[in-house]
Structures are given as C-alpha cells and as structure tokens.
C-alpha positions as CSV (number, residue, x, y, z in Angstrom):
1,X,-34.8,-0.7,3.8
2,X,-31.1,-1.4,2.8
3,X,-30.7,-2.3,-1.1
4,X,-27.4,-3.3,-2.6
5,X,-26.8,-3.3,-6.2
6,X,-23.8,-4.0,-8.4
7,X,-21.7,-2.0,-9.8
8,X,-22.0,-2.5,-13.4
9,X,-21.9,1.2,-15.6
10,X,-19.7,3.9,-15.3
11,X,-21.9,6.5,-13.1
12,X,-21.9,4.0,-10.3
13,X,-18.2,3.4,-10.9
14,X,-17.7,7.4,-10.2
15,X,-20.0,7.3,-7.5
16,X,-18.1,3.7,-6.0
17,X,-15.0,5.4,-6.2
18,X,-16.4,8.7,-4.9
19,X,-17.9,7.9,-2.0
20,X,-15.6,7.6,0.7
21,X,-15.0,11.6,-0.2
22,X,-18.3,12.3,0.8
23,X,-18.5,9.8,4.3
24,X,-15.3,11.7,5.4
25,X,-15.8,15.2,4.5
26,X,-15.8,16.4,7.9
27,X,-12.5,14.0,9.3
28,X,-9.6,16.1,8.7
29,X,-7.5,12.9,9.0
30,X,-8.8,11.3,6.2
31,X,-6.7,11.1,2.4
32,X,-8.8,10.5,-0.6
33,X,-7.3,7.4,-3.0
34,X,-6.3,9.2,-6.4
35,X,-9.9,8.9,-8.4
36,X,-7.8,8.9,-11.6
37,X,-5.4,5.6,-10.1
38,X,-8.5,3.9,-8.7
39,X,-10.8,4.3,-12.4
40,X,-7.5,2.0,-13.6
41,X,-7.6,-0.3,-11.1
42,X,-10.6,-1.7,-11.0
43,X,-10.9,-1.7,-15.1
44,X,-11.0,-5.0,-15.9
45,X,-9.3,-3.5,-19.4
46,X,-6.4,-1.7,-17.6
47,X,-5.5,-4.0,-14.6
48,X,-3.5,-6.8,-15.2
49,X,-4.3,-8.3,-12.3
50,X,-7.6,-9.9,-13.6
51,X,-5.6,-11.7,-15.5
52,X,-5.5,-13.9,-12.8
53,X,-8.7,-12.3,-10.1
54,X,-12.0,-12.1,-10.5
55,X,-13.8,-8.7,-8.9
56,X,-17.3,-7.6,-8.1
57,X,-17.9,-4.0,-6.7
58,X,-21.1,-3.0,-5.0
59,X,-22.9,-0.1,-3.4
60,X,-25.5,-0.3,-0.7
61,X,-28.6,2.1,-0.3
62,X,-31.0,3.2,2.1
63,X,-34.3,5.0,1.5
64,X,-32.0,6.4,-1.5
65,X,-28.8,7.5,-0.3
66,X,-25.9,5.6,-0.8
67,X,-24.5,4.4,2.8
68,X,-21.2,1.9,2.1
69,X,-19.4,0.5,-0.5
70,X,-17.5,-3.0,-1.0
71,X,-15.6,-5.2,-3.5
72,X,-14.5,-8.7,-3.0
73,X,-11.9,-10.1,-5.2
74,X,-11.4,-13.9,-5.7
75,X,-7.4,-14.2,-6.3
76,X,-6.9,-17.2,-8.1
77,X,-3.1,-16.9,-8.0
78,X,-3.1,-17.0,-4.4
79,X,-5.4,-19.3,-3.6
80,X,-3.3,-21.9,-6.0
81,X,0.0,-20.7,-3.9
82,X,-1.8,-21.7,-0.8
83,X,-4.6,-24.3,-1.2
84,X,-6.9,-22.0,-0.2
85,X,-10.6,-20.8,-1.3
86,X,-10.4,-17.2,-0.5
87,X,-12.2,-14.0,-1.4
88,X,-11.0,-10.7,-0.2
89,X,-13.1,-7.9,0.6
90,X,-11.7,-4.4,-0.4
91,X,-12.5,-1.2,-0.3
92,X,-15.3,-1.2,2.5
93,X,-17.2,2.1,3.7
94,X,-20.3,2.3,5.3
95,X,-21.9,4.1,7.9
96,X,-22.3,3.4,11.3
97,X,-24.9,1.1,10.4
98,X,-24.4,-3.0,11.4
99,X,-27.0,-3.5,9.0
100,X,-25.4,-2.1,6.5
101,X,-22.5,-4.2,7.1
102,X,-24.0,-6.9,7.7
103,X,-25.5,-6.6,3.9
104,X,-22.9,-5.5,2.3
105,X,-20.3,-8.7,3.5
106,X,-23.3,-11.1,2.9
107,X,-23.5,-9.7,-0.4
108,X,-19.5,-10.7,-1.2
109,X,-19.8,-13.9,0.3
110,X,-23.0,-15.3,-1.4
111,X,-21.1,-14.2,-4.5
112,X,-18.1,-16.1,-3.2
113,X,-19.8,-19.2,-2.1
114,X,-21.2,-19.4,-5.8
115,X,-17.6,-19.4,-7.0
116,X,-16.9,-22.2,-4.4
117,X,-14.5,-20.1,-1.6
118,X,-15.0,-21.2,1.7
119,X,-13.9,-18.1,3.9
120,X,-13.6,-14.3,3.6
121,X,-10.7,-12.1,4.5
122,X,-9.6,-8.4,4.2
123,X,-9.2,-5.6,3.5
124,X,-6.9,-7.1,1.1
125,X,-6.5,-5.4,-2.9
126,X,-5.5,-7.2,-6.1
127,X,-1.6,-7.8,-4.7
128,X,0.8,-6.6,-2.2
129,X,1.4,-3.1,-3.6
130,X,-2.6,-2.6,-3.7
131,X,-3.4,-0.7,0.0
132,X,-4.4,-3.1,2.7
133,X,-5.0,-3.5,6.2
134,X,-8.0,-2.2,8.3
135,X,-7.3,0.9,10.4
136,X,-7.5,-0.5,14.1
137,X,-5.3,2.2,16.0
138,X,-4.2,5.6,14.9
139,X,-6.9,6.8,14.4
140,X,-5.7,10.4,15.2
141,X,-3.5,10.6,12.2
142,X,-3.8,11.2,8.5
143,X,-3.5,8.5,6.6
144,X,-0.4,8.4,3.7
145,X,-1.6,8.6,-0.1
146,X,-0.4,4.3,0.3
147,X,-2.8,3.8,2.9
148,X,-6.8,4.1,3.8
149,X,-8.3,5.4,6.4
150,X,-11.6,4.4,8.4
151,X,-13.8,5.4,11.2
152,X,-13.0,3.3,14.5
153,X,-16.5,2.2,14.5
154,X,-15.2,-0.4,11.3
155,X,-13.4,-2.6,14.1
156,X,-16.4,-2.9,16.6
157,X,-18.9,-4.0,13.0
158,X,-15.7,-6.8,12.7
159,X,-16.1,-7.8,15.7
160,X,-20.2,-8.5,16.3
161,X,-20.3,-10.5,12.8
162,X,-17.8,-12.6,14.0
163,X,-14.6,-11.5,12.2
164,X,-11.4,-12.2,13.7
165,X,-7.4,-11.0,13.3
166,X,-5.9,-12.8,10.6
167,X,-3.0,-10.7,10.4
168,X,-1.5,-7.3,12.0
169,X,0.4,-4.3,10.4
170,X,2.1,-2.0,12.5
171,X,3.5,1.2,11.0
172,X,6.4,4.0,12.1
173,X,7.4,7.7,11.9
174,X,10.6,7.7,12.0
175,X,11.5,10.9,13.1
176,X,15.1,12.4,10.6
177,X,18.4,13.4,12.8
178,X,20.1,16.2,11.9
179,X,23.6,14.4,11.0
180,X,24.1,11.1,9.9
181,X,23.9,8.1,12.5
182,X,27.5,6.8,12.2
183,X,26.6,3.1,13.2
184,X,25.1,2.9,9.9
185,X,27.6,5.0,7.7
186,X,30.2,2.5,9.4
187,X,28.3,-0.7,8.5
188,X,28.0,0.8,4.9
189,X,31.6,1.7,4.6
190,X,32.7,-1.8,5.6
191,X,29.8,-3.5,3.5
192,X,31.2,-1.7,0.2
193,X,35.1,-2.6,1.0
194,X,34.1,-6.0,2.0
195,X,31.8,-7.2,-1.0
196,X,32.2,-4.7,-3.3
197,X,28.8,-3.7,-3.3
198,X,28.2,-0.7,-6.0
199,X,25.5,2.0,-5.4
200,X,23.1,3.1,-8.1
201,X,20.8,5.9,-8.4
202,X,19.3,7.0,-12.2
203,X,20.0,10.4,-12.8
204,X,16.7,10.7,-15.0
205,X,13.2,9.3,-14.8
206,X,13.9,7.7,-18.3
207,X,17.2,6.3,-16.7
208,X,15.3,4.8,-13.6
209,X,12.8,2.6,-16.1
210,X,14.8,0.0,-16.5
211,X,16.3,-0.5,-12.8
212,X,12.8,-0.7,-12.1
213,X,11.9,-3.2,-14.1
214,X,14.5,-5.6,-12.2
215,X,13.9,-3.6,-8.8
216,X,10.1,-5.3,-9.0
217,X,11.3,-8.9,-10.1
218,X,13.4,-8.5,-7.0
219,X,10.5,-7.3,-5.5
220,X,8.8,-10.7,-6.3
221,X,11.5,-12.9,-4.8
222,X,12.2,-11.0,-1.6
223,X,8.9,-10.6,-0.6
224,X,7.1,-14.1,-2.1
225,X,7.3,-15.5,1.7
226,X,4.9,-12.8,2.7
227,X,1.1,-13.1,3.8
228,X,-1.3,-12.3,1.1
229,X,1.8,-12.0,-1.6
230,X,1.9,-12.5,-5.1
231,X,4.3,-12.5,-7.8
232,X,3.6,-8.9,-10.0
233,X,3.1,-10.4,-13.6
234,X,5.3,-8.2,-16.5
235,X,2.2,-6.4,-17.3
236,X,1.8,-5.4,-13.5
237,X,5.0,-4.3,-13.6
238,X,4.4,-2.1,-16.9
239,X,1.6,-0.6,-15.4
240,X,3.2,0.4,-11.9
241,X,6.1,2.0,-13.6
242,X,3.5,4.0,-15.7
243,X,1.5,5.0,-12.1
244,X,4.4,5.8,-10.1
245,X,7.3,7.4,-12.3
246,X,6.4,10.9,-12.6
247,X,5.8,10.7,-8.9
248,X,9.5,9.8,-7.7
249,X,12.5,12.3,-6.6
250,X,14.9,10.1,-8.3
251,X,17.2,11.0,-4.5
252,X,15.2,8.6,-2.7
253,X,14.8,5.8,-5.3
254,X,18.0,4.0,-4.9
255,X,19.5,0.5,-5.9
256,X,22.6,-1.8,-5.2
257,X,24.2,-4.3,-7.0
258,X,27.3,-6.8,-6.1
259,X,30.3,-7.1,-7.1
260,X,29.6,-9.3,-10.2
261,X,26.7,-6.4,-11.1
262,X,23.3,-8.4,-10.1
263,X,20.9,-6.1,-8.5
264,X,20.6,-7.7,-4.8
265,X,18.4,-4.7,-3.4
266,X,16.8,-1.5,-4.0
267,X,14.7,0.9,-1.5
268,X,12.1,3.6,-2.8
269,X,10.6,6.3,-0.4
270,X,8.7,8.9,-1.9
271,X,7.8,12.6,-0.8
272,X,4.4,12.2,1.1
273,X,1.6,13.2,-1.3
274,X,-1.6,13.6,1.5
275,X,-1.8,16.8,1.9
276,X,-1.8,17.7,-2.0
277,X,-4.6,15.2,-2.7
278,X,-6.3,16.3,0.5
279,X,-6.7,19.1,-0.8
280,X,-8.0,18.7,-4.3
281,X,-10.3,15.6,-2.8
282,X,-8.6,13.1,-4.8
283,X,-8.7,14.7,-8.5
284,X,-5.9,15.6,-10.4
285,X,-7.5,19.0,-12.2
286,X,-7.6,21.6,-12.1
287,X,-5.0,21.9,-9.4
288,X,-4.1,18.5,-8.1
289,X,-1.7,17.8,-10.4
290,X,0.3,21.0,-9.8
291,X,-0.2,20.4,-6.0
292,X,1.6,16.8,-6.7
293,X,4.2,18.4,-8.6
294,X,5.2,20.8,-6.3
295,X,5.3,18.4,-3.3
296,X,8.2,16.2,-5.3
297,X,10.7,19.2,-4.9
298,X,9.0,21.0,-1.8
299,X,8.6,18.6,1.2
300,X,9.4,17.6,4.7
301,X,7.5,14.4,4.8
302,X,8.5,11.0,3.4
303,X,6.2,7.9,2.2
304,X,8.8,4.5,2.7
305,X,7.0,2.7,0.6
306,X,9.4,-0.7,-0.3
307,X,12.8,-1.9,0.5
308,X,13.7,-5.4,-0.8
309,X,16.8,-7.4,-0.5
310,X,17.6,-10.4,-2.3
311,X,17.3,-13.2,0.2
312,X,20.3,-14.5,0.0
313,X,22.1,-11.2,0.2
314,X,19.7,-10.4,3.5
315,X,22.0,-9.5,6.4
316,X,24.8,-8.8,4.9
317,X,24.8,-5.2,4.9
318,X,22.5,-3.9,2.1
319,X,19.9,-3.1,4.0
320,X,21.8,-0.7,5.8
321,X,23.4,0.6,3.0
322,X,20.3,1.6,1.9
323,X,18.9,3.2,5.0
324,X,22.5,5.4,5.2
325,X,21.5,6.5,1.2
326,X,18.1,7.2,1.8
327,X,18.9,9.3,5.0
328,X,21.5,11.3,3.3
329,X,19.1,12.1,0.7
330,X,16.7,13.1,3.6
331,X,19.1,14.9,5.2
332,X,20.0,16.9,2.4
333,X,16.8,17.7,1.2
334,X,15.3,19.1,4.5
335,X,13.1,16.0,5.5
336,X,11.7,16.2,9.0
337,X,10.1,12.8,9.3
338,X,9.6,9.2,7.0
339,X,6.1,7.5,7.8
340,X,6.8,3.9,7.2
341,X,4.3,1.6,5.0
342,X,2.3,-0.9,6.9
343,X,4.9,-3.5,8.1
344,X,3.6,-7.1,9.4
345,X,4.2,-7.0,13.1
346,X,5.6,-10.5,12.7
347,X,8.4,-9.2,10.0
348,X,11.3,-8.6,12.5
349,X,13.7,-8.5,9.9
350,X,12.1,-5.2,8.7
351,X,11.0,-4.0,12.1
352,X,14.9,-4.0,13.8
353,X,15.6,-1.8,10.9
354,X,14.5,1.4,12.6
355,X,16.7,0.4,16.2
356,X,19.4,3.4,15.3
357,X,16.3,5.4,14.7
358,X,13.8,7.7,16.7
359,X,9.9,6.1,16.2
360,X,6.7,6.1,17.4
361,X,5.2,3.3,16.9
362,X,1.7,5.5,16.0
363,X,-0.7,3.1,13.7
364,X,-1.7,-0.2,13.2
365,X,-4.2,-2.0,11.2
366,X,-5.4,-5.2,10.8
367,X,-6.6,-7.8,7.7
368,X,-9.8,-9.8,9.3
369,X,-11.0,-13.2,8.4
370,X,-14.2,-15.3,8.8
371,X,-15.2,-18.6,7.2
372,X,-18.0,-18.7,4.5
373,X,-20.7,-21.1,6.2
C-alpha cells in the first residue's frame, strides 16, 4: 500500500531532504544538493521567494519505507507574468515504481487544483537560479553541484502518465586550450578601443558584494525574456550573495562596464564543487567544508554558472570579452575543462558562444508539462 504524507516537522524535513542520498548510494554519478543550502530553501522563514510562492513538500511510503519524494510550488509571480495557473513540481525521487509516481504527482495536483491551477509542469524550483530540468540524456555523467541527477527510468514514468516536453536544456563541456584562441582576444581588443568598455574584477570577497548586487539586477533584465524566469526580489538577492560568496575564486567572477561606468555584463564560473560534496554526502562537517575550501584554490574543473549582458549592449562585444577573461583565468589557473549550466536549446544567442570552442554536447534535460483535468 503506498501512503503519502506531508511534510510538516523537522524530522521529515531531514529525511525529505535526505533521501535522494540514500536512492543513489550505489550511482557513482550522482551529486548530493548541499543539505545545509536545501534546510534554507525550503524554510518558509529563510526564503524570500515565498514572499511571492506557495510550497508543499511530501514523502511517499510503502509497507514503511520511504520510496519518493516531491514538492510542488505555486509561483504566483509567474503565473501573473504569464496569465497562467501553474504549479511546478520539484524535487521528485521515487523508485522504479509507476505507482509511486503516479501518487506522488496526484498528490501535487489535487493540492493544486484546490488552489485553482489548471496544469502541472517541472522540475522547475522557486526561480531561475533554483536547479531545474529533468535529466533525459547523460546519464553517464556526474551531475554539477548546480544540477540534479536522476535515474533514466524518471523519463519513461513521464511518459505513461501522459507528460509531455515543455521545454529542453542542453548543456556543454567545453574542453580549455592551452593558449588563448586569438579570434576572441581580437574581438576583445577592438571591443575595448571601440567603446571603451572597462574590465572589473573585485580583488576581495568584501570588494565583490556590491558588484554583485548590480550583477543580479542585471541578471533580472537580461534574462526576464526567458522560460520559467522571474525577477530575484532584493531579499533574494541578499540571500544568494550570502550562499555563494565564500564559494567564488574572485579570477572567474568578472564584470564590465561602459564607457559612461554602467555595468552592461558580468559572467561568474565557479570551481566545480561535485566531487567534494560527493564525498561528504552533502554535509558540510566534519570534512565537507574543508573539502569545499580546498577545491576553490585546487581544481581543474569549472561550473559556468551565469553570463548576462544588458540587452541592449548584446552583440556588441561583451560577451566575448568575457569569455577571453574567463579563459585567461582558466588558463592560468590550470583548468582542464568548464561544464556549462543547463542552457535552453532554443537560446542561440548563448549556444553560438562556444563556436571558437571544443564541446561535447554530453547532457540534456527536460522541464515536462501536463494539464490538471
């Protein structure tokens, strides 16, 4: 018999956010979300996003044993962007069980249809900068510390309840030369003489806080035309700068401004933290933390995880004076490849980005939707 039971105290909570740990024990692919990030995000008293989403998390049993998680989030914020009545599931894990499944998205959208949405879509988070996207192929390679993993037996329980593709990511490695690729440094040498453009990177973490600040209201603008986007409030912003600045190598977080000093585009890789939380199974103590450290000095692997450019600055140069920073940096620092964020396969723009590059096009995952009958 499958129960399913709300997640309402703080031992289900650990066990919620837990559980995944314990389905993928034995997949060597598989990187654990950081337990300490995920207790803040789905706080009701820590996340600013319900400011403006309602969440309810929920674990599924049978004879017992708990066998799949899921949350669905109502984003109001969205759905008043696009006239839609939407709930997104997130953070679904269950075994190899279509029953299980089945339960589990019943379960979000009788609690959706109560709150009067009329069609389900996911895996989708609070926002943009939440992780996303279904694994659908790839599934062969570890997953970054921005991404999930899942089993491919996931896409086949889409399928038979009658999900279908509501959007694609594709994502890149993008594999480091050993010399700069002059195409680019030429473009960036003409860009700066022609426009004036002025490079900016903080020389301490204290430094970086403000350029953040405006990096992320850039972020808002550049990427507003995007599926499933939402503008970060301030106190989103606060909060992401708290998560994420003792984690940068201030050589890869890098900003530009024009000529009249208004910040038109910033990029922010970061070194690729899956193998250190791998290891310590997503907790920080007693030796995760030390593992995390280490990796920001000691690393060959890179996380991309944003570049923005203001739109009306968009192909004019910045981008690739960005991607010529950022690969100096790389260069310098003994990087051997950069695993790219999941980019929407639609998102040419982005995608012609890596053309001076060496890729393989290795993952891909998807964000499903069904309506709510």
């Amino acid at each position: 018999m499958i129960t399913i039971k709300e997640v309402n105290n703080k031992r289900m909570l650990k066990q919620f956010i837990d559980y995944p740990v314990h389905l993928y024990k034995d997949v060597k692919e598989f990187v654990p979300s950081l337990a300490m990030d995920e207790i803040m995000n789905l706080d009701p008293k820590k996340n600013p996003a319900f400011e403006y989403c309602d969440a309810k998390f929920f674990l599924a049993y049978k004879d017992g044993k708990i066998v799949g998680r899921i949350g669905g989030i109502i984003n109001h914020a969205h759905n008043d962007l696009s006239g839609g009545k939407r709930v997104r599931f997130t953070r679904f894990d269950v075994i190899d069980d279509i029953e299980v499944t089945k339960a589990l998205m019943n379960t979000v959208t009788d609690w959706a249809k109560s709150q009067g949405m009329n069609e389900i879509i996911g895996p989708l988070g609070f926002c943009d900068l939440d992780k996303q996207g279904m694994l659908i192929r790839g599934f062969d390679q570890m997953n970054l510390f921005i991404t999930y993993y899942n089993h491919p037996y996931y896409v086949r329980h889409m399928e038979e309840l009658g999900f279908v593709k509501d959007a694609d990511w594709i994502e890149y490695k993008v594999f480091i030369p050993a010399n700069s690729i002059e195409r680019l440094e030429r473009i960036s040498e003409l860009t700066i003489k022609r426009y004036g453009y002025k490079l900016i990177k903080a020389k301490t973490r204290k430094e970086a806080i403000p350029l953040a600040r405006e990096a992320l209201k850039l972020y808002n603008v550049a990427f507003a035309p995007l599926y499933g986007v939402v503008p970060l409030t301030d106190n989103q912003i606060e909060l992401f700068i708290k998560q994420f600045v003792m984690l940068v190598n201030l050589d890869y977080v890098i900003f530009v401004r024009s000529q009249s000093d208004e910040l038109i585009g910033f990029g922010l890789s970061f070194p690729s933290f899956a193998e250190a939380v791998k290891k310590s199974n997503g907790k920080l103590f007693p030796l995760g933390w030390y593992r995390m450290m280490r990796t920001i000095k000691h690393h060959d692997t890179l996380e991309m995880g944003l570049i923005a450019v203001k739109p009306e600055y968009q192909g004019r140069g910045v981008n690739a004076l960005l991607l010529a920073e950022g690969l100096k940096a790389s260069i310098k620092n003994g990087v051997r490849v950069a695993e790219t964020g999941p980019e929407l396969e639609v998102n040419n723009k982005v995608l012609s980005q890596w053309k001076d590059f060496e890729v393989e096009q290795h993952k891909a995952r998807r964000s499903w939707t069904k309506p709510i009958i």
